[in-house]
Structures are given as structure tokens and as C-alpha cells.
N, C-alpha and C positions, 0 to 999 in steps of 0.2 A: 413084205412077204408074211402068209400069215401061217398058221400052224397046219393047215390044213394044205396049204402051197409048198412046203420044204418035209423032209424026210426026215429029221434031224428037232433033237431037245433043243433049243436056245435058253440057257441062263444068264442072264445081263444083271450088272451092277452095275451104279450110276456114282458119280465119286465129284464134290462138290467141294470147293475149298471154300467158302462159306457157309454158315450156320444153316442156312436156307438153300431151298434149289430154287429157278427159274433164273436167274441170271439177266439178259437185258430186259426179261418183260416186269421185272421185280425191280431192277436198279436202271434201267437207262432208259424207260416209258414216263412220261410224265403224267403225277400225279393226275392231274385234270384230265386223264384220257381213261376214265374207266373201261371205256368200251374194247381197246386193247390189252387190259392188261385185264380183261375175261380169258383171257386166253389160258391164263392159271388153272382158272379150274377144268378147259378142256385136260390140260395134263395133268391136275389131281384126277379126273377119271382116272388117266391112263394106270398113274403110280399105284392109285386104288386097287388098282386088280390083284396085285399083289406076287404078280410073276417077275418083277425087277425091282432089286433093293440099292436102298439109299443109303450112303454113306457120305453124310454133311461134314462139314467143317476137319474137310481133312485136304491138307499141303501137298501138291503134287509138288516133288524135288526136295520135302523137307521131311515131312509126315511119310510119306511112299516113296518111291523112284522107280523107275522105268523097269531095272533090273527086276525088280521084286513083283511088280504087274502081270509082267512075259512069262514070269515062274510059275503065276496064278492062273493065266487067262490064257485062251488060245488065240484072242486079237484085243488089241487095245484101240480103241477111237480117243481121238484128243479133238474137242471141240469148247477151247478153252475162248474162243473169240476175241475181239478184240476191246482194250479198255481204256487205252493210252490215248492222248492226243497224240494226230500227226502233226507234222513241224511246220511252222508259217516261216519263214527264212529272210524277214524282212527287219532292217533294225530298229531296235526300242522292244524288240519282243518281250525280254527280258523284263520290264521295269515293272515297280508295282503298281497292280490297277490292272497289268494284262493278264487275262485267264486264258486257259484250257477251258472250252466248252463242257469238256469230258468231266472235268474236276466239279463244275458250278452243275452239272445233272447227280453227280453224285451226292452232292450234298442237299438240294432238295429234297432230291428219294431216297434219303437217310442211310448212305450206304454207309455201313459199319467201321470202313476202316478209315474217313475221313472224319474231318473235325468238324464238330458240329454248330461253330461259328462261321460266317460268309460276311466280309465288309460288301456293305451295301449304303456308302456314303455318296455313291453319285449320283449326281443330277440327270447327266444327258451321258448317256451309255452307246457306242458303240458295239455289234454285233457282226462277224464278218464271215459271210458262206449264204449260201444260197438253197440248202437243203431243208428237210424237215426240225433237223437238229435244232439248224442256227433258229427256225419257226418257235422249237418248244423254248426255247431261251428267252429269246424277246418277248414272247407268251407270259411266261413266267414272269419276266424282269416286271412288264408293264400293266399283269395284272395285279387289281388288288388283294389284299391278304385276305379278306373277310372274306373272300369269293373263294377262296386258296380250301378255306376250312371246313367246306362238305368232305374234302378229299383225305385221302390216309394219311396226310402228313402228319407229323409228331409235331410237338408243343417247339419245339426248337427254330423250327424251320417256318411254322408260323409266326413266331418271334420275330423272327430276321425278317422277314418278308415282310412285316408289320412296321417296321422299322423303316425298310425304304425309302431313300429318298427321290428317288427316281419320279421324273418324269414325261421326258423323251430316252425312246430306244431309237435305234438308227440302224436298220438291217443294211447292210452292203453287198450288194452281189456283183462280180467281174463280166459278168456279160451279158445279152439282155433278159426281157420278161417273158420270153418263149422260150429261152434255156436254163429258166430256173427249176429247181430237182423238188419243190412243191409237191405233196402230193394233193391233188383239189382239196378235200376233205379237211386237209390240216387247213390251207390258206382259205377257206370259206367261215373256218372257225373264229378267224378273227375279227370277221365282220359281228361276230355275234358279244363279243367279251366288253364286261358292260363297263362303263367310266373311260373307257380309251378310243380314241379318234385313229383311223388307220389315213395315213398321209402318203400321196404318191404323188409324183411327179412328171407331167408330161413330157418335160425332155427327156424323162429318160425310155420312153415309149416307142423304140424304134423296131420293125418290122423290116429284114431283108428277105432275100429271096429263100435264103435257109431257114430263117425263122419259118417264113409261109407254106416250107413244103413240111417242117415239123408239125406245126398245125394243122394241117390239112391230113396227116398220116397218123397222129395221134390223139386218140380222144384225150386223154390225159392233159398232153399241152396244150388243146385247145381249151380245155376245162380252167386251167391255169392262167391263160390269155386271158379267158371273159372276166375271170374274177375278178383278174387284176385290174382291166380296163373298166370292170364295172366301178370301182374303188377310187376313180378320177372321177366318176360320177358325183362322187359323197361331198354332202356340204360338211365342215368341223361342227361339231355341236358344243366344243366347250369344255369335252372331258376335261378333267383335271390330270390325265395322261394321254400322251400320245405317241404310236407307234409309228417309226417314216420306214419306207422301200425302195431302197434306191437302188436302181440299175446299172452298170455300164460304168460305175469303179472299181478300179483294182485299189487296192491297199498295197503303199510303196513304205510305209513307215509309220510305226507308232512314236506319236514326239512326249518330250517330256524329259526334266532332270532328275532321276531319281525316282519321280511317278506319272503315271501317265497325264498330259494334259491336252490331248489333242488325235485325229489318228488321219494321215495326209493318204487323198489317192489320189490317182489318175486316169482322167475319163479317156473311157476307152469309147470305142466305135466298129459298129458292126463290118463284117468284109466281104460280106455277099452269101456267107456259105453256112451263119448261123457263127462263125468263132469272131474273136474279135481283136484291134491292134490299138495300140496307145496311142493316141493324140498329143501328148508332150503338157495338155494342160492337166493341171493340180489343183486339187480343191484340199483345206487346210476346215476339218473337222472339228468344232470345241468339244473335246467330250471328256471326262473323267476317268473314264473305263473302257476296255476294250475286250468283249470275248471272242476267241478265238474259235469258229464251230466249223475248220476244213476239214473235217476228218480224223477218224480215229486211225489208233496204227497198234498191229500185231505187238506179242511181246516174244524175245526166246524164251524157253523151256528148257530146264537142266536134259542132258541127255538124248537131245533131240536135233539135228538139224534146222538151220532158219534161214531165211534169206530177207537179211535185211532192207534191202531196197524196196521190194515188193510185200515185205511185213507179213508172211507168211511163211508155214512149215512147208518145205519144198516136198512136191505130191503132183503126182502125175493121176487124174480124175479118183485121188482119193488116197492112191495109195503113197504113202512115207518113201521117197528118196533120198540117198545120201549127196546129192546136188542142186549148186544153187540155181544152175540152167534151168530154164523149167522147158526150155527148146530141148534139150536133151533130156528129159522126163522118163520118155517113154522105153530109152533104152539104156538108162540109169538102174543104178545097182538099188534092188527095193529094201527098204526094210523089212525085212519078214514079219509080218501080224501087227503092222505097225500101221495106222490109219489118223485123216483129219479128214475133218467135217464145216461148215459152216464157216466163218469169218474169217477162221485161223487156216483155211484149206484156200480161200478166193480171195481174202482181201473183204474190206469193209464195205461194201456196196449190197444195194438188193434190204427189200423190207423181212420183216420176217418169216413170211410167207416162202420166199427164196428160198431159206432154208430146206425146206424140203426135197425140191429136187437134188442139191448137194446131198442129203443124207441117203438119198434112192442112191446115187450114183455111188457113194462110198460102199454103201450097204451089196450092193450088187457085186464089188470087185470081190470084197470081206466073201460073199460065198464063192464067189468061182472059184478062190485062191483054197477053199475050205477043198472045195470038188475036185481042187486038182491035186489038193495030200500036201501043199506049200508051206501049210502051220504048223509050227511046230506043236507037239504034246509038252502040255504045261508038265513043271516039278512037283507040280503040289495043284491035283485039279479040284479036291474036293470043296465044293462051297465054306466049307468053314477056316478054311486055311487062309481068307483073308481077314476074318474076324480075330485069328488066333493072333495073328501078322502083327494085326492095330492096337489090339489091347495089349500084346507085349513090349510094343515098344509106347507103353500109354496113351495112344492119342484120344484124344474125349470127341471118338465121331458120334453122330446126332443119325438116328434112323428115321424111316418114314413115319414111326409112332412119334419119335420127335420134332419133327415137322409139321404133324397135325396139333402136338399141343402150342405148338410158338401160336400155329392158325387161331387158334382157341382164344389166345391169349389178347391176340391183337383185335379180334374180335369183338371178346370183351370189354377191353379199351374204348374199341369204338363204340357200343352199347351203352355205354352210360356217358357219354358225348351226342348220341344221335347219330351216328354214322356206321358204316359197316365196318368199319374197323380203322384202329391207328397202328400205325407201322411203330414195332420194337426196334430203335435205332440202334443198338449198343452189340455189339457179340457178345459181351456181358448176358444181355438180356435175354436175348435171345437164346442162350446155353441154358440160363437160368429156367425161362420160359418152357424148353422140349424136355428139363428133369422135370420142374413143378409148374404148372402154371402158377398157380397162385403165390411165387415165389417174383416174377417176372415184375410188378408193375413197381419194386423194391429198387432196381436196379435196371430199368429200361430208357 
């Protein structure tokens, strides 16, 4: 809605528990994907204009609390999304050698509050999902470093990746090559990434009747089909890496005493209708490593309602419920001026494009409820009363002038490397970087 379509001021602040904003297109895109993670500077326009302020590097539930927001604001949006791995339930999960997909994006894309070591001792790596995620992993695992270092990546992560010794990835998917969650675009990119051979298998190439009508209804999977049938096409050339795609196992068990050394499935088979049922036969994987890429999952929020199973703040098309039913949503008790948006409102699914109709439909209820008198009048409405709020109780939040200088910084960095910029891995640095830049490449 814009100023010209509503009756009404809008002052919006934006509140960041990291140093920086953008969130997954900063920390969960992979480096090698310049072309989405442009999507920054559509929102530096936006932040540019300078009608919504940034308050970086401040702790919802530690820094702030709910109580003190509702004091402020006449609605609060929580669009904290999700960051966690969801849970693989199978045993050996535990052992070392098995990751969270979640954990091994974070550390490429130099997210601040991991550690900026990744063992990278194995040979032949297991990779288990079937979406983009598990794509950017095995992407990464099986590309080389030197190819790695057009990209933002910091000297660390370069490092590691330099270091590799990988040279089979082993992508696993539970059902076949018509209901893989590919998007073309990512699985076409593989064909192109140079020193790695993409390996598929024709048994695992099976086409039911569900498959067929999926293909035939969607460009998308039929996009996904060809590629992948094109890819049996390919003769091996020799790389000295290579990526395999296997179809139509489940992972029943990560093996290993203490570390991983193996990961077993079970070939499944299609049942007519595109899903698919176990065969009883086992295939016994040698792998080293095993990442885990099924999916991310919600976190709670002090103060707020959650519903654990579904891994999201319970909200009936937006608006904050105090129930975990979400069948009873609609005639559940609302939180008044209480709102969620994006990942943490649906659950982890949908690209980031998605995102927007969630925030229409949040954004829509937030005015009705304005139109119908629902909100309450904040304690304290005038804009500076969340400045006064932060700096008394010390917090060292980073504003939108602070955010352009970290920009500057990283810039820099990348400026006398050849590149458009190196990512400041550190909250250090990046503290350092939004008071001085020239402070920044001291401690980044």
C-alpha cells in the first residue's frame, strides 16, 4: 500500500539482531549466486529513501522484549524466519562427520556467530535432500576453491575450501527425478561448473503415471526432467571431482563408531501416483561425511507463542494467536498488534519471491485491525523513545549510516583483491567497520 492509497502516516523501524540486515539473502544464498543475492541492493533502494529506520545488532528477548515493542509501536511484525536444521530421525545422526546443511551454509557465507573453521577431511561425502539447499552444498563441497574466489567469500573460507579433500559428492533423494524440488536454473548450473563430472544413473530414472501428469502440468518439472535426462546423456571427462544424483533412496541410517563411515539406504520405488514405498533392499554407501539438507525449522521467541511441530508462531493468515491449533486459528484468542510474516508465519518452504504475498496478506490484516480501532495506543509513541529505550539500557545498535559504512568496508576489501567486495566475517568487524571503516580490516 502506498502513501497515496491509505489515509494514514506509516513510521516503520526495522530491528535486526545482526550487525547487518538482509538475512537469508546475506547468510543462507550462496556465494556463487551473485545474481540473487542482487537482490540487496533492490532493498538498499528501499532502506535509502529513508522513511524506515534500522536498528542493527540488537537481541529480540535479551536487548528488547515484546513488553517494551507494544509500549512503542502500535503493531509489531516478527519475521525472524527460520535458521535451524529440521531433524533427520534416523540413527548415527548424532556422530561426528554429520552436519546440519544449515550449520555448513552458515559458514561458507561467513555468518558471524559460527566458527570459522569447517573439517573438510573427506573424501566421498554424502549430501541428503533433494531441494535447492542440498544443490548449493554439493555445489560448493565439489567446487573448486580457485573458482570459489571471484566471490565475497573471506580468506577463511577460502582456506578451507582450499584444503578439501573431497572428491565425490553423492546427492540422495527419497523419490524420483520428477519430484525433485530443483529449481531448473540451480540444476542446469551444474552442468556448467568447471573440473566436476555430474554422474546419474539410469536405474534410478523411473517415470510413473504421477510423475507424467507432474510433467506434463508443470514447466518447472518438466524443465528438471530434461536436464536431468540430458545428464545420462554426458560422457565423464576426467574431472578430478565428481558430483553423483541418485534417486529413489531413502536414508535409513548414518553408520559409523564414533565417526561417520558410511550412510545406508533403501531403494524405494515409485507407486503410481508420483509417492513412493520401500523395496526392503539396502545399499551400504562408503562415505566419510554426511550433510544433512531436509530442511530448516522455526525457533521459539521469548514471549511469544510457538507451535512446535509445525515450527512456526501460531497466526491465522498473519495475525499472532495464543493457539497451537491452527484449525482453530481463526476463532482463537488474537494477540492484539501482534503479527508474523515469512518463514516464521508458514513454515520453511517457497523461494524468496514467496515472501511477498505473505507480507500482502500480513500487511492487509495489520490495517483492517488499524480501521477497526483493535490497536492499542502505544505508552510511549514518539519516535524517539525507542532510541532513548536502547541507549539506556546500552545496547551498541548499528543504524542505516552504519550499515553503509560495514558496505564501504567490504567493498574496499574486495577493491584491492579484484572483486566487488569481501564479506567482514566477525561482529567484531563489522561493529568496528559501521563506527570507522578504516578501523574494520584490523579485526575482520
Amino acid at each position: 500500500m502506498t502513501k497515496a492509497e491509505r489515509d494514514f502516516e506509516v513510521s516503520i523501524d526495522l530491528f535486526e539482531r545482526l550487525p547487518t540486515p538482509f538475512g537469508l539473502v546475506r547468510y543462507g544464498v550462496a556465494p556463487d549466486h551473485p545474481r540473487i543475492k542482487g537482490i540487496i541492493n533492490a532493498l538498499i533502494k528501499v532502506l535509502d529513501r529513508g522513511d524506515i529506520r534500522l536498528f542493527s545488532n540488537v537481541d529480540y528477548g535479551t536487548d528488547i522484549t515484546l513488553d517494551e515493542l507494544t509500549d512503542r509501536y502500535d503493531a509489531v511484525i516478527f519475521s525472524t524466519g527460520c535458521i535451524t536444521d529440521a531433524p533427520l530421525n534416523i540413527p548415527g545422526v548424532d556422530l561426528e562427520g554429520s552436519f546440519g546443511a544449515a550449520d555448513f551454509v552458515n559458514w561458507y557465507d561467513s555468518h558471524p556467530d559460527v566458527s570459522q573453521s569447517w573439517p573438510l577431511e573427506a573424501e566421498s561425502v554424502a549430501v541428503i535432500g533433494n531441494g535447492n539447499v542440498a544443490l548449493d552444498v554439493a555445489r560448493v563441497l565439489a567446487k573448486q576453491a580457485d573458482d570459489m574466489q571471484v566471490t565475497e567469500i573471506p580468506d577463511h573460507v577460502y582456506e578451507g575450501l582450499k584444503s578439501s579433500k573431497v572428491t565425490d559428492v553423492h546427492v540422495f533423494g527419497r523419490r524420483g527425478p520428477a519430484q525433485a524440488k530443483f529449481t531448473p536454473l540451480e540444476l542446469r548450473e551444474l552442468g556448467h561448473v568447471p573440473d566436476v563430472d555430474i554422474v546419474v544413473y539410469p536405474e534410478d530414472f523411473e517415470f510413473d503415471e504421477g510423475s507424467m501428469e507432474a510433467i506434463e502440468s508443470s514447466n518447472q518439472v518438466k524443465q528438471v526432467a530434461k536436464t536431468l535426462t540430458d545428464f545420462t546423456l554426458r560422457e565423464p571427462t576426467g574431472a578430478s571431482r565428481r558430483l553423483h544424483l541418485h534417486f529413489l533412496h531413502a536414508p535409513t541410517e548414518i553408520l559409523g563408531d564414533g565417526t561417520v563411515t558410511g550412510l545406508r539406504t533403501e531403494r524405494q520405488e515409485l507407486d503410481g501416483t508420483g509417492n513412493v514405498r520401500g523395496t526392503g533392499e539396502f545399499v551400504d554407501w562408503p562415505v566419510q561425511a554426511v550433510y544433512r539438507a531436509v530442511g530448516y525449522a522455526g525457533s521459539a521467541l521469548p514471549q511469544l507463542p510457538f507451535d512446535p511441530r509445525q515450527g512456526v508462531i501460531p497466526n491465522h493468515e498473519g495475525r499472532v494467536v495464543d493457539t497451537l491449533d491452527q484449525a482453530e486459528a481463526p476463532s482463537a484468542d488474537v494477540v492484539a498488534g501482534v503479527y508474523a510474516t515469512g518463514w516464521i508465519k508458514r513454515g520453511p518452504v517457497g523461494l524468496i519471491g514467496h515472501t511477498k504475498g505473505d507480507a500482502l496478506e500480513t500487511i492487509g490484516h495489520l490495517i483492517a485491525d488499524r480501521g477497526a480501532g483493535v490497536l492499542a495506543e502505544p505508552v510511549f509513541p514518539e519516535e524517539s523513545a525507542i532510541v532513548d529505550l536502547l541507549e539506556s539500557k546500552g545496547v551498541d545498535f548499528v543504524d542505516w549510516e552504519g550499515y553503509h559504512r560495514v558496505e564501504a568496508a567490504e567493498k574496499a576489501a574486495g577493491e584491492v583483491r579484484g572483486r566487488e567486495r569481501v564479506k567482514i566475517a566477525t561482529r567484531e568487524g563489522m561493529l568496528a567497520a559501521a563506527r570507522d571503516a578504516a578501523r574494520a580490516q584490523s579485526v575482520s
